[in-house]
N, CA, C and O of each residue as an XYZ file, in Angstrom:
584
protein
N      81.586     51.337    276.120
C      81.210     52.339    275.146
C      80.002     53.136    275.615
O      79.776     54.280    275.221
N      79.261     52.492    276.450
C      77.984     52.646    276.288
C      78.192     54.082    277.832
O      77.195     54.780    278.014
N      79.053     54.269    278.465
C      79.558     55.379    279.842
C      79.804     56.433    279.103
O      79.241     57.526    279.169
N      81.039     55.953    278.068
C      81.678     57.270    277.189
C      80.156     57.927    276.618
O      79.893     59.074    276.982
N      79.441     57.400    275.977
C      78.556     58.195    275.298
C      77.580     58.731    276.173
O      76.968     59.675    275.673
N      77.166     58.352    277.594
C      76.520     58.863    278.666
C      77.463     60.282    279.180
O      76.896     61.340    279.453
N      78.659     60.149    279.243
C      79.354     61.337    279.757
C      79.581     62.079    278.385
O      80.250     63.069    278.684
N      79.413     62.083    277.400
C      79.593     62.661    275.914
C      78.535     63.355    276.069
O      78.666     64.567    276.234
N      76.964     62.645    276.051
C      75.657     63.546    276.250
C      75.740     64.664    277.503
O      75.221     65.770    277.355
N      76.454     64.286    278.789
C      76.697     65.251    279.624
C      77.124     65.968    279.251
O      76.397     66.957    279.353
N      78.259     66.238    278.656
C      79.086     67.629    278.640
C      78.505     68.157    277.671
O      78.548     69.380    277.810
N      77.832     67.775    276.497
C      77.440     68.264    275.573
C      76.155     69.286    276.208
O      75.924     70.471    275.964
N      75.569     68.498    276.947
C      74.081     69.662    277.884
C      75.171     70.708    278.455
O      75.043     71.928    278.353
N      75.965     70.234    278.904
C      76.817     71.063    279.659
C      76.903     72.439    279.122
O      76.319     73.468    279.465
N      78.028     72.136    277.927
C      78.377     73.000    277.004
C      77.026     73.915    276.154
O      77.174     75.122    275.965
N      76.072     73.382    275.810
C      75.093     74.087    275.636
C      74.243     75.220    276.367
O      73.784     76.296    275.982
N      74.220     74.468    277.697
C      73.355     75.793    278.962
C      74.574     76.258    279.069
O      74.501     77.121    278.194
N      75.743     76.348    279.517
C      76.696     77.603    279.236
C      76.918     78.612    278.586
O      77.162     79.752    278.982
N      76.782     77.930    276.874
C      76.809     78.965    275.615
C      75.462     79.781    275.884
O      75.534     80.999    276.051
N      74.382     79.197    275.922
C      72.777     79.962    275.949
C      72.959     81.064    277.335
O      72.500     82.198    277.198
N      73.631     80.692    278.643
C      73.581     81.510    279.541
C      74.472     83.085    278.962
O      74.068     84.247    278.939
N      75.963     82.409    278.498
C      76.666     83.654    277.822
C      76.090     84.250    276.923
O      76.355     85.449    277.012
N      75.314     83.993    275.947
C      74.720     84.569    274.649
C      73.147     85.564    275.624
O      72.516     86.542    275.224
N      73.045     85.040    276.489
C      71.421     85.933    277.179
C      72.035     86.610    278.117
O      71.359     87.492    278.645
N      73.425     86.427    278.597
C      73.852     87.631    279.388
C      74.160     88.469    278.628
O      74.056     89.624    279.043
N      74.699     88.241    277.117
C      75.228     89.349    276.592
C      74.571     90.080    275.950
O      74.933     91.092    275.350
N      73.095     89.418    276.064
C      72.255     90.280    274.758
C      71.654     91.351    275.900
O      71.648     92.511    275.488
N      71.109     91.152    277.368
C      71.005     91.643    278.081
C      71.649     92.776    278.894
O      71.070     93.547    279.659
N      73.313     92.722    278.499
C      74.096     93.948    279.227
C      74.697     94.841    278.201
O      75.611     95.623    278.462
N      74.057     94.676    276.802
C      74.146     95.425    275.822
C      73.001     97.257    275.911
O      71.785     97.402    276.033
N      73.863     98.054    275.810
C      73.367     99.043    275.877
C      73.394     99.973    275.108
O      74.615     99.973    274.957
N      72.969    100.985    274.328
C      72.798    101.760    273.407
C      72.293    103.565    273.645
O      71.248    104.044    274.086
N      73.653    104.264    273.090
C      73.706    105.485    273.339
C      72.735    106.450    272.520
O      73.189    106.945    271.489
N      71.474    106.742    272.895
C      70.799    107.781    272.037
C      70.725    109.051    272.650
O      71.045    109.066    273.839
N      70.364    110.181    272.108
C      70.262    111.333    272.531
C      68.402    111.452    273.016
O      67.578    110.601    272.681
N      68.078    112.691    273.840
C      66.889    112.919    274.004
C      66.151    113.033    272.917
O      65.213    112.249    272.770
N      66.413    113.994    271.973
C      65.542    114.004    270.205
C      65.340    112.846    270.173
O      64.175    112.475    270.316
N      66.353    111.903    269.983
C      66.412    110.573    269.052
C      65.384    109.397    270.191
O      65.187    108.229    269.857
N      64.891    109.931    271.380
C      63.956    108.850    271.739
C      62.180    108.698    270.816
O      61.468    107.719    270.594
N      62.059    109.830    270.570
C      60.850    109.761    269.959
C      60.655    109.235    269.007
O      59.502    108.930    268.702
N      61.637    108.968    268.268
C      62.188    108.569    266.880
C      61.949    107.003    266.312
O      61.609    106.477    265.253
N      62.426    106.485    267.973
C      62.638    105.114    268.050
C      61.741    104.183    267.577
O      60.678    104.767    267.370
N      61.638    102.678    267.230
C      60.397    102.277    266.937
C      60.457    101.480    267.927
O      61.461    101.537    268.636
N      59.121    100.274    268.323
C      58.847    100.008    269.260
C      59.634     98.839    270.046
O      59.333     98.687    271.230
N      60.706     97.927    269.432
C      61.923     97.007    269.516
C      62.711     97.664    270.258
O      62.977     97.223    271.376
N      63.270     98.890    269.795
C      64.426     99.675    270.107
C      64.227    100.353    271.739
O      65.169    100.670    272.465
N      62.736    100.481    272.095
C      62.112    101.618    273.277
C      61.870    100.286    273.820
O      60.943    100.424    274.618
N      62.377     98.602    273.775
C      62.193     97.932    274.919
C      63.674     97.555    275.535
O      63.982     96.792    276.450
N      64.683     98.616    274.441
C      65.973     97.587    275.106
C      66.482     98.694    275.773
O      66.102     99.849    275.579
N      67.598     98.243    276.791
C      68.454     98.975    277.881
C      69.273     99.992    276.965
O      69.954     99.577    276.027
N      69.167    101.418    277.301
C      69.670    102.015    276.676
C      70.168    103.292    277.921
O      69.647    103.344    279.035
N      71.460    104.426    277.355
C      71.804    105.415    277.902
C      71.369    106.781    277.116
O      71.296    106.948    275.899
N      71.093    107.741    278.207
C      70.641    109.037    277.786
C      71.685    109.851    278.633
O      72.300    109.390    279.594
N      71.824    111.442    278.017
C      72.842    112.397    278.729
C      72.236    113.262    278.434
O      71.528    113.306    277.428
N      72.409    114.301    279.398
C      72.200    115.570    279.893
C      72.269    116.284    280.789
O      72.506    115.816    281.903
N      72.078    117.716    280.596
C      72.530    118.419    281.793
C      70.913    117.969    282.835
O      69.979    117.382    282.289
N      70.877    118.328    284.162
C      70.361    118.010    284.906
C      69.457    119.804    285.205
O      70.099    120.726    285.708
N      67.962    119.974    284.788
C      67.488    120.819    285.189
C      67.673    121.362    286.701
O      67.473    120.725    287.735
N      68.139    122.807    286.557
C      67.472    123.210    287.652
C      66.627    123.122    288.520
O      65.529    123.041    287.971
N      66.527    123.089    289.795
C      65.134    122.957    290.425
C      64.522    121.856    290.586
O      63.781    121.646    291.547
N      64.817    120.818    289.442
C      63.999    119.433    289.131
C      64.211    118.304    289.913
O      63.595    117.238    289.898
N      65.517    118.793    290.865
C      65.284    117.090    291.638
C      64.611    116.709    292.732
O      64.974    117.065    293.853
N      63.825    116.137    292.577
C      62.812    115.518    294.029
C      62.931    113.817    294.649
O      62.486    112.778    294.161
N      63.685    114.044    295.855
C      63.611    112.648    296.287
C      62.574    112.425    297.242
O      62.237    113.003    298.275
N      61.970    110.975    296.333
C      60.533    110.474    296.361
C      60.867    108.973    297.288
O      61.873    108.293    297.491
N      59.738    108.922    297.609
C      59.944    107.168    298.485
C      60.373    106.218    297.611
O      59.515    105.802    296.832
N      61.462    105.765    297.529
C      61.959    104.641    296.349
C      62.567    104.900    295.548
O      62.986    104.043    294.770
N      62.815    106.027    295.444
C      63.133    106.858    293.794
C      63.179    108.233    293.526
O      62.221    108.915    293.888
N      64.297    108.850    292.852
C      64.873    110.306    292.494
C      64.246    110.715    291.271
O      64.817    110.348    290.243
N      63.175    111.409    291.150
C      62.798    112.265    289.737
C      63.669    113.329    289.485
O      63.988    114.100    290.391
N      64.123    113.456    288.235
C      64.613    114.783    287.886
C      64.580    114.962    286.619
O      64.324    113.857    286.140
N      64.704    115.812    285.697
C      64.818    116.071    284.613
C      66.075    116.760    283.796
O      66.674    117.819    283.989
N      66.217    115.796    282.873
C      67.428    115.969    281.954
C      67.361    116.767    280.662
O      66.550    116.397    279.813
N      68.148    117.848    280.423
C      67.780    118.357    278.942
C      69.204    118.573    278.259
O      70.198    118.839    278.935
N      69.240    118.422    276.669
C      69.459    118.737    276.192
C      69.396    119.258    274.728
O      68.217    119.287    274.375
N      70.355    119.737    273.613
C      69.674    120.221    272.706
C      68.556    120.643    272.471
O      67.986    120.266    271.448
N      67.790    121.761    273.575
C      66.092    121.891    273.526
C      65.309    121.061    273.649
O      64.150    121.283    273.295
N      65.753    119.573    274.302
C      65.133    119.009    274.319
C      64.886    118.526    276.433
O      65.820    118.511    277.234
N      63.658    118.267    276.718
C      63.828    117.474    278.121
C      63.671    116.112    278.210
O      63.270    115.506    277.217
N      63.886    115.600    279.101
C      62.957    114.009    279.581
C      63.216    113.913    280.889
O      64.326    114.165    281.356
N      62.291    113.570    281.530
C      62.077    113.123    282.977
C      62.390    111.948    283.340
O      61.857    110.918    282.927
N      63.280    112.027    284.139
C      63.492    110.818    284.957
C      63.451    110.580    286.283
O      63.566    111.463    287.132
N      63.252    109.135    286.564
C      63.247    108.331    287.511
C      64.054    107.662    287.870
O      64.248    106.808    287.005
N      64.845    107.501    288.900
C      66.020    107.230    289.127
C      65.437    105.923    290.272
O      65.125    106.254    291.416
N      65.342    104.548    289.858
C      65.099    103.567    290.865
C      66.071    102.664    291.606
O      65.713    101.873    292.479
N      67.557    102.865    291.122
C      68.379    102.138    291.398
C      68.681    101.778    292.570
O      67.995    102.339    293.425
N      69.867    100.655    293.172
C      70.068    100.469    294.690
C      71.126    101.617    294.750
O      70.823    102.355    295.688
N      72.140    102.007    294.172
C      72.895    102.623    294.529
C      72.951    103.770    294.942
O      71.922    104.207    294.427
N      73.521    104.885    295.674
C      73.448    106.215    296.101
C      73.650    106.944    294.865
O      74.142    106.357    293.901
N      73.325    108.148    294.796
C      73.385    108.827    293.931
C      74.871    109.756    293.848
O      75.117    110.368    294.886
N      75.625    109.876    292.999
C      77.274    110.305    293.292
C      76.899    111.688    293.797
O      75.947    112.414    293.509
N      78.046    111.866    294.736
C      78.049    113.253    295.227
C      77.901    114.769    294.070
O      77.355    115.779    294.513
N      78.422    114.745    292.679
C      78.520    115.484    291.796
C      77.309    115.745    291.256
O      77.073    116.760    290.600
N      76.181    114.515    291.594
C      74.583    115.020    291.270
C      74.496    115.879    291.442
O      75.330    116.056    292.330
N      73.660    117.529    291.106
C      73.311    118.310    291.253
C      72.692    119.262    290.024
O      72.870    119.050    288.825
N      71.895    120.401    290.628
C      71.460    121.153    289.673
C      72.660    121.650    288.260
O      73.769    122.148    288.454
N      72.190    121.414    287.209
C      73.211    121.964    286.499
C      74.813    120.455    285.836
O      75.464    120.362    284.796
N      74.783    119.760    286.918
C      75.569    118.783    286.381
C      75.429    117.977    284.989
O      74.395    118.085    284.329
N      76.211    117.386    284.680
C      76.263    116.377    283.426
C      75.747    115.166    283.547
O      76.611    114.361    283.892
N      74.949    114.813    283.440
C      74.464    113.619    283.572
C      73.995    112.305    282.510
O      73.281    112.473    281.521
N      74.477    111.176    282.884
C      74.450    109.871    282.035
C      73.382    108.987    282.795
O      73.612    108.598    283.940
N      72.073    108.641    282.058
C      71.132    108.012    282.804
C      71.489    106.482    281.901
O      72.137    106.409    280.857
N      70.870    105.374    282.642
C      71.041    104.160    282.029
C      69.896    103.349    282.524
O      69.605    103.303    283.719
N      69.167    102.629    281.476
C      67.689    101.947    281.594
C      66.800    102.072    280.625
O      66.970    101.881    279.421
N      65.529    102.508    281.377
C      64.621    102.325    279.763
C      63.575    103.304    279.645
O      63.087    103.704    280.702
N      63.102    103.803    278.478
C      62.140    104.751    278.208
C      60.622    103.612    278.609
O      60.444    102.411    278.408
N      59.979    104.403    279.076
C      58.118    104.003    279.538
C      57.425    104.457    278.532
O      57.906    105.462    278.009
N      56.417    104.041    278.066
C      55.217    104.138    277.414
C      54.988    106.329    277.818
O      55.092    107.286    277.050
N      54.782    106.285    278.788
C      54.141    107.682    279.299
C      55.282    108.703    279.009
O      55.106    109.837    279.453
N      56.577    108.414    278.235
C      57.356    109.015    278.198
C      58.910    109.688    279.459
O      59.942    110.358    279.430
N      58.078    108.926    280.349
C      59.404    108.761    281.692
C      60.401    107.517    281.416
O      60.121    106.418    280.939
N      61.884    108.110    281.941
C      62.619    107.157    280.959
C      63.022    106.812    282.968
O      63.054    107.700    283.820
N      63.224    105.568    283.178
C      63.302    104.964    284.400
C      64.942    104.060    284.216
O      65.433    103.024    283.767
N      65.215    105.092    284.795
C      67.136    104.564    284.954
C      67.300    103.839    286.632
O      66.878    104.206    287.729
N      67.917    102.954    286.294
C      68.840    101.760    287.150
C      70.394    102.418    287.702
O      70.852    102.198    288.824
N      70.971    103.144    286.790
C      72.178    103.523    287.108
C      72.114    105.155    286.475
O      71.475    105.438    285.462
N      72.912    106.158    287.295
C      73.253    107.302    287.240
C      74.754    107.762    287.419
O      75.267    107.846    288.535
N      75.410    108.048    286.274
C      76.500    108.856    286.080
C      76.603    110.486    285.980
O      76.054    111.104    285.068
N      77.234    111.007    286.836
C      77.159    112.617    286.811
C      78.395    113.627    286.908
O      79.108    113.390    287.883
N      78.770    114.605    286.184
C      80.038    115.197    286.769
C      79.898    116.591    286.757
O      79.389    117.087    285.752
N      80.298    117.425    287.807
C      79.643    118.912    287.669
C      81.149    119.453    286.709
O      82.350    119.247    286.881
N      80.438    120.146    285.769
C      81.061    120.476    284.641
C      81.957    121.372    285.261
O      83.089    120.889    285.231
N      81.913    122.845    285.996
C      82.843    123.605    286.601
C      83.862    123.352    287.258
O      84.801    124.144    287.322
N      83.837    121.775    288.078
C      84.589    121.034    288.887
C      85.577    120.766    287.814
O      86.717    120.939    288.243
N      85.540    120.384    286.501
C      86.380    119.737    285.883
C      87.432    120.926    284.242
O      88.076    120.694    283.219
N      86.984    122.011    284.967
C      87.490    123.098    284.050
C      88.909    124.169    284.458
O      89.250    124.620    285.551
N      89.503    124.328    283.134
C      90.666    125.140    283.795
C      90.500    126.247    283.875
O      89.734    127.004    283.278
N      91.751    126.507    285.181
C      91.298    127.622    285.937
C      91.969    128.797    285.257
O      93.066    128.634    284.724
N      91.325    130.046    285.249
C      92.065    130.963    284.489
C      93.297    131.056    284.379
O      94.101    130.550    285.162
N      93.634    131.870    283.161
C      94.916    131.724    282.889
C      95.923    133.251    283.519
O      96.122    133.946    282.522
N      96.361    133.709    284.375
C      96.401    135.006    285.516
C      97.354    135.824    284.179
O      97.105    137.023    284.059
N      98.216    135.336    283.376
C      99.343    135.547    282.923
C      98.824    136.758    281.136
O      99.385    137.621    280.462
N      97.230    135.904    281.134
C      97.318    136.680    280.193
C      95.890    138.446    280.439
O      95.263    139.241    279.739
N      96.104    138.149    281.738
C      94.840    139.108    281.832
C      95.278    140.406    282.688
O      94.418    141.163    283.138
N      97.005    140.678    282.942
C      97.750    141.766    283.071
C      98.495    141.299    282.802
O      98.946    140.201    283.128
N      98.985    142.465    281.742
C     100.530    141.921    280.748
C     101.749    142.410    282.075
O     101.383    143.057    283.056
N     103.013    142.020    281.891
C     103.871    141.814    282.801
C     104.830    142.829    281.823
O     104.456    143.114    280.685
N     106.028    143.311    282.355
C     107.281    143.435    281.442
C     108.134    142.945    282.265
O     108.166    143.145    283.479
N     109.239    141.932    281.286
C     109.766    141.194    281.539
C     110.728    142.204    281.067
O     110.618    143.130    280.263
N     112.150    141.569    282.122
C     113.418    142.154    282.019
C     114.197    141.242    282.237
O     113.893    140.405    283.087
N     115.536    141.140    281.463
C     116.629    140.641    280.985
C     117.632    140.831    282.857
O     117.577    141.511    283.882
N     118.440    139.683    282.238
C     119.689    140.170    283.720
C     120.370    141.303    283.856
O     121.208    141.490    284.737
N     120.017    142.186    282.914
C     120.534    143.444    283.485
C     120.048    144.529    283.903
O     120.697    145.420    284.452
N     118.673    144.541    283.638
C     117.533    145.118    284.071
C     116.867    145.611    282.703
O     115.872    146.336    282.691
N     117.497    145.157    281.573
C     116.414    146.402    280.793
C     115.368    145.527    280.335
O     115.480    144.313    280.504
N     114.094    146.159    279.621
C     113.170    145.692    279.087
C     112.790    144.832    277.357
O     111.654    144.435    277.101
């Protein structure tokens, strides 16, 4: 009796640091979509957790720095500066003017310091005129008339 309840207390630790590891990974890869307005807004709980921001990507604004990509994101009249520290390359579609999805966390000083960068240049993904309606045609029947 006295094994069974030694391997009973095992699995039971077992089963416990498992559940606690899943429950702190998940509270950790939880992320939250706010807009630029809505960072100022935040109270001070909310401005420590992992969160995503979008915007177009200022003109002019990107500078690659030793370690790290500054640029600045705006929308709705609004900006925020970022810092881009991540390992990964930055996608080819980065650029002035693109769409951009930052992911990480707002700083005290108001620089929001992203881990991951999503971007898509908006023109790349638009349809192309329509030829059909911008000189009218006359169409004719199989026998030639109009």
């Amino acid at each position: 009796m006295q094994v069974r309840a030694k391997f009973g207390v095992g699995i039971g630790i077992i089963v416990v640091t498992l559940s606690a590891l899943a429950w702190t990974g998940f509270r950790q890869s939880q992320t939250y979509y706010h807009t630029i307005a809505e960072l100022s807004s935040l109270d001070a709980s909310a401005q420590r957790q992992r969160m995503r921001v979008g915007g177009d990507v200022e003109a002019g604004s990107i500078k690659h720095l030793q370690g790290r990509v500054d640029f600045v994101i705006k929308a709705e009249g609004h900006s925020l500066p970022v810092s881009y520290v991540g390992g990964d390359p930055l996608p080819d579609t980065f650029k002035d003017g693109a769409q951009c999805l930052v992911e990480g966390r707002p700083m005290p000083d108001g620089r929001f310091v992203a881990e991951q960068v999503q971007a898509k240049c908006a023109s790349k993904y638009e349809a192309a005129p329509d030829q059909t309606t911008s000189s009218p045609q006359t169409v004719t029947d199989a026998n030639g008339r109009s």
